[in-house]
N, C-alpha and C positions, 0 to 999 in steps of 0.2 A: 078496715084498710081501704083506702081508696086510692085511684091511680088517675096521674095525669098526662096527658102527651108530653111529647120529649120539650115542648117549647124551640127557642131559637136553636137552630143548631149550626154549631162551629163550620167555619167555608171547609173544614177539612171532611166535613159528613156532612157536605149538601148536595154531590152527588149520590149519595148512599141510600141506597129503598130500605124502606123499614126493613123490609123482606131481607135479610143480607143473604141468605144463605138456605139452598135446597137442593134437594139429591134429583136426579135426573130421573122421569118420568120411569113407569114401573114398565118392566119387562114382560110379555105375554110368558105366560103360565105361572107367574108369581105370585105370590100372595099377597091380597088386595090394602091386608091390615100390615104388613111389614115391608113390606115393597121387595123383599131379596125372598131366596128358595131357600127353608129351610132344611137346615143341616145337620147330623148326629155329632154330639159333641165325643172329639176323641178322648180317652182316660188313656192313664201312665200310672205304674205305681208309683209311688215316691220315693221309696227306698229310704226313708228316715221316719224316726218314734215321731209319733205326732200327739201333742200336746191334747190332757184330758177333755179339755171344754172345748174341738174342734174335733170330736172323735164322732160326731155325727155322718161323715162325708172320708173313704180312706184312696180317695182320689182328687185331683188338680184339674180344671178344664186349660187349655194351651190358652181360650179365650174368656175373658171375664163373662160370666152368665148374667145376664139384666135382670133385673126386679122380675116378677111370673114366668120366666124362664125355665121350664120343670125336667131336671136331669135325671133318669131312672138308673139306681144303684141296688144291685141285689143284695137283699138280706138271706139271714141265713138259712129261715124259715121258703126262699125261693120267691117270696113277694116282692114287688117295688113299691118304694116310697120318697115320696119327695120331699130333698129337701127344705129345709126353712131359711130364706134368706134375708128376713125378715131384720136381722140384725145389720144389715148390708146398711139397708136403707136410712135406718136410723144414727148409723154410727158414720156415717158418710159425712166429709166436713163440705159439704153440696148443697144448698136448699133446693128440697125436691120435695112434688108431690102425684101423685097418682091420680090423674083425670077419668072418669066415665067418659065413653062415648058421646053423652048427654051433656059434656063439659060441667059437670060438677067434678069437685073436689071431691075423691072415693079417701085419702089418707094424706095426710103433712109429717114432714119429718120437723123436728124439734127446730130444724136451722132456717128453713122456711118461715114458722114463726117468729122468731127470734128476731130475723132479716123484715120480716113486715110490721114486727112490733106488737103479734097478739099471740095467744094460745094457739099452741097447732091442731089442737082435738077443734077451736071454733071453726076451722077452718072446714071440715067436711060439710059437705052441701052445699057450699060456696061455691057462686059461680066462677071459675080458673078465669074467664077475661074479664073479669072485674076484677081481681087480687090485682093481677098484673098489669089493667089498662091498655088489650087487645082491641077493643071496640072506639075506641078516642078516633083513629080515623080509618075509612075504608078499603085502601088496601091492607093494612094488616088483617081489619077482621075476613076480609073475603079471604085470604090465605089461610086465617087460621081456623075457617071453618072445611075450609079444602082439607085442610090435615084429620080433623074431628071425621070426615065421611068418608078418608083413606083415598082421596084423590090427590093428595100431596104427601111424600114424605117427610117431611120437615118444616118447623118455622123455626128461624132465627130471627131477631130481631134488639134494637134496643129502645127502652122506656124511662120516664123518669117519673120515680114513683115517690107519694107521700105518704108516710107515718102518721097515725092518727094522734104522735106526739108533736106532730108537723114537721119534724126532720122529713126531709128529703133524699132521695140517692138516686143513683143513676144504673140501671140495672139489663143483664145480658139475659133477654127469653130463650128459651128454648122449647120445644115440643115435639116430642116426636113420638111414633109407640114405641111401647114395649115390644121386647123380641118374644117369638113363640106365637102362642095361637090366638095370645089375651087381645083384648077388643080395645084394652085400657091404652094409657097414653102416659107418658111419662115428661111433667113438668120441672124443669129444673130453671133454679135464679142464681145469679153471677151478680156481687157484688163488683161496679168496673171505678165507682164514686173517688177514688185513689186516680185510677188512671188518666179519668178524663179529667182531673183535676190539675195533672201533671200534663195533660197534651194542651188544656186550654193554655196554662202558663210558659209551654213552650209556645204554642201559637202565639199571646202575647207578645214573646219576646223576640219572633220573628217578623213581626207586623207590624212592629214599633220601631222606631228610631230612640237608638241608647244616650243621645246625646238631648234631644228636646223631649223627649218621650212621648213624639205626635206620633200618627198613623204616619207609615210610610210609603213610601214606593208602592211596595204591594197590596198593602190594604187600600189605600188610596183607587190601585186600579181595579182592583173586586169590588170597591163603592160604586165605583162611575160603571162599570158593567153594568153591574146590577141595577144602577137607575137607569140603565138605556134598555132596559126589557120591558119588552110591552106589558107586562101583569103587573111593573112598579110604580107605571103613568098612568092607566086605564082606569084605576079603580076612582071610586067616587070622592071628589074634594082634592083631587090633583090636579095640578095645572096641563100637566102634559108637557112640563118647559124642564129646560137647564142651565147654571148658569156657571162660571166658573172667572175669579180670580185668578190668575199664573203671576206670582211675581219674585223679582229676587233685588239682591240686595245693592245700593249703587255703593263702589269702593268697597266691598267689603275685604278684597284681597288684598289691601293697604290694609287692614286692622290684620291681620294674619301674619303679612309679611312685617309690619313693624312692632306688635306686642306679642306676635307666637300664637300658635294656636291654641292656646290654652285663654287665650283673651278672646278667641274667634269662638270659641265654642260654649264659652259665656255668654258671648254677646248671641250666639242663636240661639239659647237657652231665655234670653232676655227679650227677641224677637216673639220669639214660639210665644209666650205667655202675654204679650201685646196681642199677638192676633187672636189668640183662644178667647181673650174679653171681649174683641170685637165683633167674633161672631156669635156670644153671646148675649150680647147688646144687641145686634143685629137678628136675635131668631123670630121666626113670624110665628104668627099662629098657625097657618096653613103648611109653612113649608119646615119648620122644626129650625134648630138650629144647624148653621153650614159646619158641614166638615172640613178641619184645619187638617193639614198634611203636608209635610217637610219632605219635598221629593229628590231631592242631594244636596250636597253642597249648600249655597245659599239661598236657592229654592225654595219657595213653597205655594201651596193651592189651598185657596178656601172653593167648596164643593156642595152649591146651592140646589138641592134635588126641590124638583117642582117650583122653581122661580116665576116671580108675578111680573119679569118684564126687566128690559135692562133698565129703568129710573131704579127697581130694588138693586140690581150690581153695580151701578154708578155710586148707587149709595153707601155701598158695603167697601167699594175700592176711595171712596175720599176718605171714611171713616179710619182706613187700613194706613191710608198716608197721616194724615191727622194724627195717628197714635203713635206714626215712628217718626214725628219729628221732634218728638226729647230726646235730651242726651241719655245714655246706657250708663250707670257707673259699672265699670270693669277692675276688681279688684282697688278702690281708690282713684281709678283715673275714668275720664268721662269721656267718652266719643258718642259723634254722631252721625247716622248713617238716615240715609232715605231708600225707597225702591222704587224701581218701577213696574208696573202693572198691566198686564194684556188682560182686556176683559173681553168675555164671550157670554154671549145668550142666543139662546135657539131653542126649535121642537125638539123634544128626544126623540120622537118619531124622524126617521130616516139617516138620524146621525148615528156614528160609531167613537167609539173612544180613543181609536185612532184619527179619524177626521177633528174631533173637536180638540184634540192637546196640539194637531199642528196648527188650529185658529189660533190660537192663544198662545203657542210657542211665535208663532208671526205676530201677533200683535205685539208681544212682550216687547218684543226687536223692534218694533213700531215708536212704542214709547222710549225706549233705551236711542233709538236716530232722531227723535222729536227734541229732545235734550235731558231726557232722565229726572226722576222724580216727579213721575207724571204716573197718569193711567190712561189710558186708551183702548175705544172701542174697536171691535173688531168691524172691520170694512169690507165687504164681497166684491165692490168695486175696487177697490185696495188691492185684494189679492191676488184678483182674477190679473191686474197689471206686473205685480209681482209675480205669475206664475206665466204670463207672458215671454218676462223678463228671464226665467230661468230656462224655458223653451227657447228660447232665440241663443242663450249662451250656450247650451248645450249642443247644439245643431249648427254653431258659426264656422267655426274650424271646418268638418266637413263640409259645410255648402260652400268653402272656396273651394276643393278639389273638387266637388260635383259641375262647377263655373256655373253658380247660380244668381251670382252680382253680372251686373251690365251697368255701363257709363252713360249719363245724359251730360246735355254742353250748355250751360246758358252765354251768350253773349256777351261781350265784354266793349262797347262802342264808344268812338272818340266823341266828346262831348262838343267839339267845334266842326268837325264835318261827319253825326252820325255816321261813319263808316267803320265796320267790323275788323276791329284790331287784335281781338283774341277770344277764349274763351276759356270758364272754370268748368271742370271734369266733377262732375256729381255722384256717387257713387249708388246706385239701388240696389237692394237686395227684393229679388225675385224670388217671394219664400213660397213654397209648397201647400201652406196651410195658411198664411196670414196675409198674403198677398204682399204688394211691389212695397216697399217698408223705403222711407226714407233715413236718412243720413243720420237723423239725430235719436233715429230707434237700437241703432246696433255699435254705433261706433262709441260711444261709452265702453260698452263690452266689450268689443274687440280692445280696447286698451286696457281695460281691466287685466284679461286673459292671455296677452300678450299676443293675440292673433291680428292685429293688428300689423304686425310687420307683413306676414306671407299678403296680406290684405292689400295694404298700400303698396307694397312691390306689383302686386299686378296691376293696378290702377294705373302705375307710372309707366308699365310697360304697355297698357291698353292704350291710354293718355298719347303718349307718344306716338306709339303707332297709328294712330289714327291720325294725328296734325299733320306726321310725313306723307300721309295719304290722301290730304286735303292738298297739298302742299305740289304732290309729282299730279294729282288732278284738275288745278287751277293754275299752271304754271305763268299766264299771263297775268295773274293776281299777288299783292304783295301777301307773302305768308302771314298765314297771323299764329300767334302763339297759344301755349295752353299752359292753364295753371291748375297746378295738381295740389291738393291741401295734401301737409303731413304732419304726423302724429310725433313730440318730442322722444316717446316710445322708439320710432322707429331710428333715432338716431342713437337711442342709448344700445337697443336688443341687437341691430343691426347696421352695417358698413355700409351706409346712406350713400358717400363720397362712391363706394365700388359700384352700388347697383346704379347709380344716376349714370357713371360712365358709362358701365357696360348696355343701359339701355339706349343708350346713345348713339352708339355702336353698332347695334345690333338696329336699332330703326333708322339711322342715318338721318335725325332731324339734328339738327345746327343747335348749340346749346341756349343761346338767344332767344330761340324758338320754346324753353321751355323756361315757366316760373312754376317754384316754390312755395307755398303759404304756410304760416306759421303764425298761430294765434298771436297775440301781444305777450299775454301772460307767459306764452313759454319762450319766445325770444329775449323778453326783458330779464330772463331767469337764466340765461346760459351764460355756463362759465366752463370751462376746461373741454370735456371732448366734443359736445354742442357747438362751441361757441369755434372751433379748430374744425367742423366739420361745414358749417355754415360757411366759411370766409375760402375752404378748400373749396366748394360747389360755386361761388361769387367769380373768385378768381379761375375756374374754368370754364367760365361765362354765361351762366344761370342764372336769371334774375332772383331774387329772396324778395317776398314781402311779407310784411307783417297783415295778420286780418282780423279784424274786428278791432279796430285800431282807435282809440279815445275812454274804451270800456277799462283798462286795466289800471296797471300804474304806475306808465312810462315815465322812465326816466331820461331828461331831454338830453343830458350829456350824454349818458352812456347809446343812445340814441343813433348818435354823431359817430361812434365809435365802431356799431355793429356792420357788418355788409348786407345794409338792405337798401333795395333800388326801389320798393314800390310800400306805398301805405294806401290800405282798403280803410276808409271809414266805415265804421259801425253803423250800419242803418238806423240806430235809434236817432241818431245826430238829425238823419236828410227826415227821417217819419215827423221832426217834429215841427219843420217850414211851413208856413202858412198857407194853405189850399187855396187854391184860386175859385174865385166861385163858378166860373167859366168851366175848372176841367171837375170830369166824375170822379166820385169818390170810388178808392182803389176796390176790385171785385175779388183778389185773390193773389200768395204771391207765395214763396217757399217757405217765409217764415211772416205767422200773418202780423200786422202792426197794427197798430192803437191808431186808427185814421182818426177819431177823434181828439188827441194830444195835441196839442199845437204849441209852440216855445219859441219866439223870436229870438230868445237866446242862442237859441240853436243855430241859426245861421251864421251870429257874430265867432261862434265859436269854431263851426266848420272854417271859417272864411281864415280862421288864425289858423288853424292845422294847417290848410294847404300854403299859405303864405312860408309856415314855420316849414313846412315839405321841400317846398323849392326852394328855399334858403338852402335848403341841405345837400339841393340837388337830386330830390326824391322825387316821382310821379304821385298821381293822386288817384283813385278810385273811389268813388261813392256806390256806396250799396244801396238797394232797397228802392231806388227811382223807379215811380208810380206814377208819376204826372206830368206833363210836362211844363206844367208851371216849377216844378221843384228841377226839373233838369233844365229850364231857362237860369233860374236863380244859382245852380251848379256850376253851370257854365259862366255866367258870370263872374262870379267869385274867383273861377278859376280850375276845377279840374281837369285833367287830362281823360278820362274815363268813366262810364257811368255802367252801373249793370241792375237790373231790375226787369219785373216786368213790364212797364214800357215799353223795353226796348224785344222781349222775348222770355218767356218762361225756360227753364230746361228743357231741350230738345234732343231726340233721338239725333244720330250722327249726319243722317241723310236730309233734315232739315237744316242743319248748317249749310251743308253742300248746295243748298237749293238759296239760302241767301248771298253765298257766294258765288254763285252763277245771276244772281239780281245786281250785285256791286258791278261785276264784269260788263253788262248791259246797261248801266249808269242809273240801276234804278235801285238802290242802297234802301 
């Protein structure tokens, strides 16, 4: 008979020391070979005939007596004589056998044999950790030679042993001594081959998914554990890498909701078996084949331990599209579904399986905003922006109560006598951590999240407040006005018409004094309480302009019909005039432009907007002037207003104040 280690053992006994089980260190003045204080066994009569072939013994111990156990019963003659219990052992449905101190085998009971598959008389002289396969690795045998020198009371343990018929079993050791004085030891075998055969197939069937019959959820995340531990990378002919597919399924809640789930669950049973070839086509020599795993829904992850590089996951995620783009027959009818695909590859060194499912959950979402049916690598620069982005939304709302926004003013100048007619209110956010952020970092979110309204309400009331201040401080100069950008948000969340009066009110600027902005896109788009809130703020005498005006897709009637006093051209219209070779090419400006674009088109077209403006009776502003070659040709053409840096970057409030005291002095 020979024994072999337990081999792979189930996640449910990968915590588990061979060693499972020992009695707690011996107690001073006990006995070195039994570890407890021996005890006189009490007797009772029985009080009942007891049967001829047990008339050896005419008493009961309260506790069962162990093999060399010796209980003294008086004879009649005054002698003691012990028992024979000799029959115990043998007739016990237990394979057991009696160890020498020397760990040989001293006697086998018949079930011992039986259970190992030889003669139990062969078995005396035999070494006990060879039968049982004690020595296969070092902590068992260091225990179980602790118990042989009576420094341990007990071994438990489990083994998995071979039949010299080559049947196998799975089998419960045990060792411990005998009770009393004997030196010996008493081995006993558990057959468990039933049990663990029934825990593997319940493990099975909790580690599986009942529907594709892949690994699931769970096993899937005891793989990726276990490849992120250093002793699964380390050893020799590993990469030290990982890599992983995430992908799921596009539409598939259209085959669910129009054929039932009973067609969904076909068709993931018909996915499952697409990917399982793929990553068997796909196995390397070095890194085995990927683990396929269905982790809900329409989910799933191929699970590349020790990967040679993302060219091998690029290659594994076209192969993965490639195979789902045949049609599925479901029951007779044929559908066809694609996926998309986040892929991820890195060190296992320093990652965690929480860090790498949300690479791959973000890139998934990466591919599914790219337009689906795709795969996509995972990006650090990507994320770091997207995790930007969820920092800045998170923290928006509170930094208006903190008042961590402030206004800058860029100039708004007549284009026939440079002189400062107004100015646009720019919003910054003064962040904590990321520093002064401009306009186009936060105000996306703020309309997402609806913080946008408490947002632009302070703007209008800082905005304001400020112009009447410029206003009671330059009383000898003609006012100039301020234009406040708003979000179509703020007219749907909130009473636009109330807060513009009441800040009007409460700053005492003249309503002349203030304009409006409103993209093209969302003024061309208003209809019912937009379009009733716009002509309510016109008629109580606030200008309305439209901005970024040429980019959308104005409609000229409906044009004629809205209450707008002013149209901003789009700076791409003025970036694209012809440079004069005379002026410098632009050094920087709020939003930078393509100096080298050039489009004579471009002027023929500006020159019609503004024509098509004053026909309407509208003003003109040009954005983006840079040169004054392009604000001669402006001014020509004809507009009313030009703003850029030319004429002034965004400026704190107190530099307005200092160009309005230069107008005053005649020096504009």
């Amino acid at each position: 008979m020979s024994g072999t280690s337990e081999g792979p053992t189930p996640a449910a006994d990968l915590d588990r020391s061979a060693v499972t089980e020992s009695d707690n260190s011996l107690a001073p003045g006990t006995s070195r070979t039994t570890g407890r204080t021996e005890t006189t066994a009490r007797t009772e009569t029985t009080g009942r005939t007891r049967s001829a072939d047990r008339s050896d013994t005419a008493v009961r111990t309260d506790t069962p007596v162990p093999l060399g156990k010796t209980v003294r019963s008086d004879t009649a003659d005054g002698t003691e004589e012990p028992p024979d219990y000799r029959h115990v052992f043998t007739a016990a449905p237990l394979a057991m056998a009696v160890v020498a101190p020397d760990g040989l085998v001293a006697s086998a009971n018949d079930h011992l044999g039986a259970l190992l598959g030889t003669a139990p008389e062969t078995l005396a002289g035999c070494a006990a950790a060879d039968l049982v396969d004690l020595a296969s690795d070092a902590r068992t045998w260091s225990a179980y030679r602790e118990v042989l020198a009576g420094e341990r009371p007990r071994l438990r343990c489990t083994r998995r042993l071979k039949r010299p018929d080559g049947h196998s079993l799975w089998a419960q050791v045990t060792v411990e001594p005998l009770a009393g004085d004997a030196p010996d030891l008493l081995l006993s075998v558990t057959d468990i081959s039933a049990r663990r055969e029934l825990q593997a197939r319940l493990r099975h069937l909790q580690m599986h998914d009942p529907v594709t019959r892949l690994p699931n959820r769970a096993l899937f995340f005891e793989r990726l554990t276990a490849a992120l531990e250093p002793e699964s990378y380390e050893h020799n002919g590993n990469t030290g890498r990982i890599g992983l597919c995430y992908l799921d399924l596009d539409g598939f809640k259209a085959v669910n909701d129009t054929l039932g789930h009973r067609a969904g669950d076909l068709l993931l049973t018909a996915v499952a078996e697409r990917l399982t070839r793929c990553a068997e086509q796909a196995s390397h020599a070095r890194t085995g084949t990927p683990l396929v795993a269905r982790l809900g829904g329409d989910e799933f992850a191929l699970l590349v331990e020790g990967s040679t590089g993302t060219d091998q996951l690029a290659d594994l995620a076209e192969s993965v599209l490639a195979a789902l783009q045949g049609p599925f027959e479901l029951s007779g009818r044929r559908v066809s579904v694609t996926a998309s695909i986040g892929v991820v590859e890195r060190h296992a060194s320093g990652t965690t399986p929480t860090a790498l499912m949300q690479a791959a959950d973000t890139t998934l979402y990466w591919a599914k905003a790219d337009g689906r049916s795709r795969w996509t690598l995972f990006d650090p620069e990507r994320n770091a922006h997207r995790m930007t982005r969820q920092a800045l939304a998170a923290t928006l709302r509170p930094a208006i109560d903190r008042g961590e926004f402030a206004l800058e003013y860029q100039p708004l100048v007549g284009m026939d006598d440079g002189r400062l007619r107004g100015v646009e209110a720019l919003v910054r956010w003064n962040h904590p951590q990321f520093g002064v952020l401009a306009p186009n970092r936060f105000i996306a979110l703020a309309e997402e999240d609806g913080s946008i309204v408490p947002l632009g309400r302070w703007v209008l009331r800082t905005a304001c407040r400020q112009a009447r201040r410029w206003q009671l401080d330059h009383p000898g100069e003609p006012p100039i006005f301020v234009s406040v950008n708003v979000a179509v948000r703020q007219v749907w969340d909130s009473d636009l018409v109330a807060d513009v009066a009441q800040t009007l009110a409460e700053t005492g600027l003249a309503p002349e004094l203030l304009q409006l902005e409103l993209t093209e896109s969302a003024v061309m788009g208003s209809a019912g309480r937009p379009l009733q809130a716009l002509k309510a703020l016109s008629d109580m005498g606030v200008h309305i302009a439209i901005d970024d005006f040429g980019t959308g897709y104005s409609n000229l009637a409906y044009l004629s019909r809205l209450p707008v006093s002013v149209l901003k051209l789009d700076g791409s219209f003025v970036r694209g005039f012809q440079y004069d070779s005379r002026d410098a090419r632009p050094t920087g400006r709020e939003a930078e432009p393509d100096a080298d674009r050039t489009s004579p088109a471009d002027e023929v077209i500006v020159e019609a907007m503004v024509q098509l403006a004053h026909r309407l009776g509208l003003t003109v502003t040009a954005e983006c002037v840079e040169t004054s070659d392009q604000a001669s040709r402006l001014r020509r053409i004809g507009c009313d207003t030009g703003q850029g840096w030319l004429y002034s970057r965004p400026v704190h409030p107190d530099r307005i104040s200092d160009l309005l005291l230069q107008a005053a002095v005649g020096n504009p």
